[in-house]
C-alpha positions as a printed Julia matrix, in Angstrom:
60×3 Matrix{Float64}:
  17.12   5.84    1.82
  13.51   6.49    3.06
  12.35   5.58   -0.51
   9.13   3.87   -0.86
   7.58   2.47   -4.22
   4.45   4.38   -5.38
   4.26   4.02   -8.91
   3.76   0.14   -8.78
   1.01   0.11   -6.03
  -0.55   3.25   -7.22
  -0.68   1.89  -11.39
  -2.03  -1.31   -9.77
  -4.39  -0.21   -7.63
  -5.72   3.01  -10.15
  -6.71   0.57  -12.59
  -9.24  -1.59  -10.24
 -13.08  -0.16  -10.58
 -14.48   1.22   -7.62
 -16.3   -1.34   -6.16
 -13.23  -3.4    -5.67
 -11.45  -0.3    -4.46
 -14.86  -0.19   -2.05
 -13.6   -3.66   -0.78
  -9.9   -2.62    0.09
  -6.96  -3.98   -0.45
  -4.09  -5.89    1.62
  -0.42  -6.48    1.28
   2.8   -8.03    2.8
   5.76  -6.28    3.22
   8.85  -5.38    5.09
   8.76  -1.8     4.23
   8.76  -0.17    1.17
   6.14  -1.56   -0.68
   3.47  -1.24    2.12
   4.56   2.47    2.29
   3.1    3.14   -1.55
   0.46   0.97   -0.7
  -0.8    2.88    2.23
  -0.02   6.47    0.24
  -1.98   5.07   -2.7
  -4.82   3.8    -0.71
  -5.36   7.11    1.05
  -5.85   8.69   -2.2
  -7.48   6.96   -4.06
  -9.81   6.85   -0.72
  -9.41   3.42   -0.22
  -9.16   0.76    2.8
  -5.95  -0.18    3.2
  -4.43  -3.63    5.18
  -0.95  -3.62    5.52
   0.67  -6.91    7.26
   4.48  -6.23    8.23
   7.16  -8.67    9.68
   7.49  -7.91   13.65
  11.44  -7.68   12.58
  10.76  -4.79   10.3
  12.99  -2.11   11.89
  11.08   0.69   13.36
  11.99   3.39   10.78
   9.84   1.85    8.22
């Protein structure tokens, strides 16, 4: 359904200072959940890892 989840990642990740936003962040996921992380990351202007399964299909 091309939904991703935002508000988890983005309350998380608002709420660290900015030095440990400085540092980055990482995550595991199949999909979804890396998809807020990377929108979250990009603005709050922070590095962003994002480790996915080589069997995630290609539309995430």
């Amino acid at each position: 359904v091309f939904s991703f989840k935002l508000r988890g990642a983005y309350n998380m990740m608002a709420g660290l200072s900015r030095e440990q936003l400085d540092r980055g962040v990482i995550c595991s996921s199949a999909g979804n959940h890396a998809q807020g992380v990377a929108l979250a990351a990009q603005r709050l202007n922070c590095h962003a890892v994002i480790v996915m399964p080589v069997t995630t299909p290609e539309i995430k």
